[in-house]
Structure formats: C-alpha cells, structure tokens
N, C-alpha and C positions, 0 to 999 in steps of 0.2 A: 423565529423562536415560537414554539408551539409549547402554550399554557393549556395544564388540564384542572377544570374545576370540578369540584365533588360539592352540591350543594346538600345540605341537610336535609332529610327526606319526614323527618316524624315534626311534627307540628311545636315543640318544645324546642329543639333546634331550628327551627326556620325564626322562631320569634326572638333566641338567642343572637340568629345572624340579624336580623334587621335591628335589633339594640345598639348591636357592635357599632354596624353599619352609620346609625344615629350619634353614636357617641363619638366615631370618625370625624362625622361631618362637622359637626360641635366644635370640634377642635380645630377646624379647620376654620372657621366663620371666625373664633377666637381668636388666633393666632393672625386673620386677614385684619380682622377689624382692630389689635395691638397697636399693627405697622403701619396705620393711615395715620398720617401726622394733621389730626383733627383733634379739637377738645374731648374730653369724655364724654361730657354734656351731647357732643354733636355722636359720637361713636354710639350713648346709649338712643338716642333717637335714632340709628340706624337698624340697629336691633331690634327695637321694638317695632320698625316700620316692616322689618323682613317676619318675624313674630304675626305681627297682623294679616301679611300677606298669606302667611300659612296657613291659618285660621280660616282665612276668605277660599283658599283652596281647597280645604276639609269639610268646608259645607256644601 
C-alpha cells in the first residue's frame, strides 16, 4: 500500500498540524491511562510524572 502525504507548507498550517497532532496524542494518553485498573489517585500521579517528564525534555 503506498501512502501519499501533502504536508502544509505556510507556517499557519504547519502550527495547525502539530495542534491536531498534540490533541491526537491527548487522547490517546486519556483513553490509556481510563483502561489501567489503578485508583485515580495513582492514574493522576501518572500524569503528572509523564507532565514533568515533558517539561524536563523542553528545557
């Protein structure tokens, strides 16, 4: 199967795809971290450990 991709070329569209892109993942991390049959308590300390991680990776 051969996929062709057109990615956005003007700087307004590029910022609109990495959004998308972000709000994808979102929901993806959401939808994982539902299905762990862990307390909330533990689900939201995951969160915020993957959070922190990010932070540490942006500086």
């Amino acid at each position: 199967m051969d996929i062709i991709m057109h990615y956005p070329k003007t700087e307004q569209g590029k910022n609109e795809l990495h959004k998308k892109v972000a709000e994808v993942h979102v929901e993806a991390v959401d939808r994982y971290l539902a299905q762990l049959p862990c307390p909330k308590a533990q689900k939201v300390a995951i969160l915020r450990s993957v959070e922190e991680e990010l932070r540490r990776e942006k500086a």
